[in-house]
N, C-alpha and C positions, 0 to 999 in steps of 0.2 A: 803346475799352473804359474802362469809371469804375475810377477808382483802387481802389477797395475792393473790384468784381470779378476786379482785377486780384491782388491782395493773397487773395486767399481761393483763387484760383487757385494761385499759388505756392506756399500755404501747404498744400493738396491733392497737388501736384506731390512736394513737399520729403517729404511723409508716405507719399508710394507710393499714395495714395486712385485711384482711377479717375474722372475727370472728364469732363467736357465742357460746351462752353459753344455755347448756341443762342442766333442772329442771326438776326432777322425782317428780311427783305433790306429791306423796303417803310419800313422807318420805324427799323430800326438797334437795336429795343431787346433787349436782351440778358437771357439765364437761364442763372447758371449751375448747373450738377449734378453734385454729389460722391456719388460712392459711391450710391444707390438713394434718393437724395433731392433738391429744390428747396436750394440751399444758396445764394440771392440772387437776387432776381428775380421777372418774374411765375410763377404755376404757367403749366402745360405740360398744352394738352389730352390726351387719353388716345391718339389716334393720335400726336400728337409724342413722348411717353413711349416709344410702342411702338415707335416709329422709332428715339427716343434709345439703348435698349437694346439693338436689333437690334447699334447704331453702334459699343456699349462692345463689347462680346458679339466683334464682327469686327474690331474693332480699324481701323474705317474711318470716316476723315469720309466724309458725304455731304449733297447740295442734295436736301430733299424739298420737295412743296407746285407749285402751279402760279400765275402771273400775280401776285397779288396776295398769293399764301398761301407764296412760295416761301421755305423757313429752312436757315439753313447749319447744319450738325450740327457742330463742331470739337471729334472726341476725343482728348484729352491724358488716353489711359493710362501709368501707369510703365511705363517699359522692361522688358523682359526680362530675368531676371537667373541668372545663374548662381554656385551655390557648390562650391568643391572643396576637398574633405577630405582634406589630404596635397597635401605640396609638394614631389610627385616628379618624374621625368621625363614620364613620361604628362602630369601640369599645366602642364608648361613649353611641350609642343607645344598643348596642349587651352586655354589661357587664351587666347592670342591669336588659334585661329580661332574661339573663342567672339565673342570682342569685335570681330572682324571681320563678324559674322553678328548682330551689335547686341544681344550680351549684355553686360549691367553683371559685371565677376566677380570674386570677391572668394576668396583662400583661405585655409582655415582649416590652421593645422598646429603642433603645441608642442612640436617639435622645432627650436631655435632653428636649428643647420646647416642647416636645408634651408627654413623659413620666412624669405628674406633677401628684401630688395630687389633685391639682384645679383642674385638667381637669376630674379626676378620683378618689372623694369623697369614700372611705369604701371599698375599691380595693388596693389589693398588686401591687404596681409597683414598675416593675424593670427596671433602667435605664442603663440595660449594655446589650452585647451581647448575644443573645438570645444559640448560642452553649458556652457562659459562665454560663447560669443558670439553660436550660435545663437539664442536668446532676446532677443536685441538685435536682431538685423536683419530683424525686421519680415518673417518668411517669408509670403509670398501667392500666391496659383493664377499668378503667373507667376514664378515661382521655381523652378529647377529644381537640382538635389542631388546630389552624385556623390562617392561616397567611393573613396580610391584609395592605402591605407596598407597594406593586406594587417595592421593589426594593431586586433584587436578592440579594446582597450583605449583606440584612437582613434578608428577606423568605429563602433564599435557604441553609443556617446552620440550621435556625429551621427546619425544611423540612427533613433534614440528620436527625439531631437528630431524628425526630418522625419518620422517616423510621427504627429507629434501635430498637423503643419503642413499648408497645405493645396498645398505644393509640386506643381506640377503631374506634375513628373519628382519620380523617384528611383530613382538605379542606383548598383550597389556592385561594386566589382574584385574578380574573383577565379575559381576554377574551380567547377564543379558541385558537388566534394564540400566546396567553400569555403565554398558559399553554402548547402548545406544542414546547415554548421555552425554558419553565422549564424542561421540560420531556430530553429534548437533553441534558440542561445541567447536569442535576442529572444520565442521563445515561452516560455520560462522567466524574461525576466522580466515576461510578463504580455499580451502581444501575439497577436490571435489570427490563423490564420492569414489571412482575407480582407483585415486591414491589413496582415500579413506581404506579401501579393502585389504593392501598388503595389509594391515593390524589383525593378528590372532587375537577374537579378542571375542568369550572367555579364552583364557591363552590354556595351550598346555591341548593333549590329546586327550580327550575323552575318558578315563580309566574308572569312573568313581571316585579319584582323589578326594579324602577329607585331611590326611596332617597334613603339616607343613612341607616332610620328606616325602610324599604321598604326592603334591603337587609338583614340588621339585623334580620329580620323576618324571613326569606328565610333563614336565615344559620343554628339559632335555631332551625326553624322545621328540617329540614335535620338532626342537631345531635340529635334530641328528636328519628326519625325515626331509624336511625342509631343504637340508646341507646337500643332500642326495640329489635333490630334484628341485634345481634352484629357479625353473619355469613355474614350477604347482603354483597350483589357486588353493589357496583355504576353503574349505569344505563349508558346505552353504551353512 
């Protein structure tokens, strides 16, 4: 690979862009593709395009083309990532089988007591306002959102913010009559109900969950479900 595909690749990488870079097996020469464009290199007949996008889309390399025509597809989409709102116990169990299951996780909480290091070893925390950082991290369609504080005053700006994001997921803690007090308050301020409804909310799949890792369980399956099938409606 030329230094400079190589350099516009990392630079793609570092920004969260969805990439990939095609190899003409017969002769080696390379194109690379950021985000819905040619971004170095020859263009890309309209079947390699349509194959490129199949490639981003599934989140798969693949060898297309036969004998003379055969091209490697190499997608280098950003990782998975997950964010969580509230540094409670629920997070303690829910961050590490996130990132065992190849989510990046980062969480938000402005409660200094419970946003520590200690509490949350190999994990980015941030100990501010959650509509303070969310606008910094580059939320995108593999981002997934989970708030878990039981108090509006910290759920409900992250809540905004992901309603205006293109987060694949979003689920929020709480019971039925919890969450149709969220729903009143986000629709007063300004939220109508059809973006009210991306919100999983009670979050988490159905399982019976009572502990903490019991829940934790239930919210992970749900974004894995969710990650699969990034059109799904949440279940009435």
């Amino acid at each position: 690979m030329k230094g400079s595909l190589l350099k516009s690749l990392n630079k793609a990488r570092i920004e969260r862009k969805p990439a990939a870079l095609i190899t003409r097996i017969l002769d080696g020469s390379q194109t690379l593709f950021v985000e819905d464009r040619v971004s170095a290199g020859p263009q890309l007949e309209n079947y390699v395009e349509q194959e490129l996008k199949d490639a981003l889309l599934s989140d798969k390399s693949r060898i297309i083309g036969d004998d003379e025509n055969r091209i490697f597809i190499h997608v280098f989409n950003p990782p998975k990532r997950l964010v969580i709102v509230g540094a409670v116990h629920i997070a303690q169990d829910l961050a590490p089988m996130a990132m065992t299951a190849g989510y990046d996780v980062s969480i938000i909480d402005p409660r200094s007591p419970f946003a520590t290091a200690e509490r949350f070893p190999n994990f980015r925390v941030f100990c501010k306002w959650p509509d303070e950082v969310m606008p910094e991290l580059n939320i995108d369609r593999k981002t997934a959102i989970v708030t878990l504080t039981h108090d509006p005053k910290i759920d409900d700006p992250a809540l905004i913010c992901a309603l205006s994001s293109d987060a694949f997921y979003i689920g929020s803690l709480g019971s039925r009559n919890t969450h149709a007090s969220r729903i009143a308050r986000l629709q007063t301020a300004g939220h109508d109900r059809n973006q009210i409804a991306r919100i999983n909310g009670p979050v988490g799949l159905n399982i019976k969950a009572v502990l903490p890792s019991e829940i934790a369980v239930s919210i992970l399956a749900q974004i894995i479900e969710f990650s699969h099938s990034p059109n799904r409606k949440k279940d009435a």
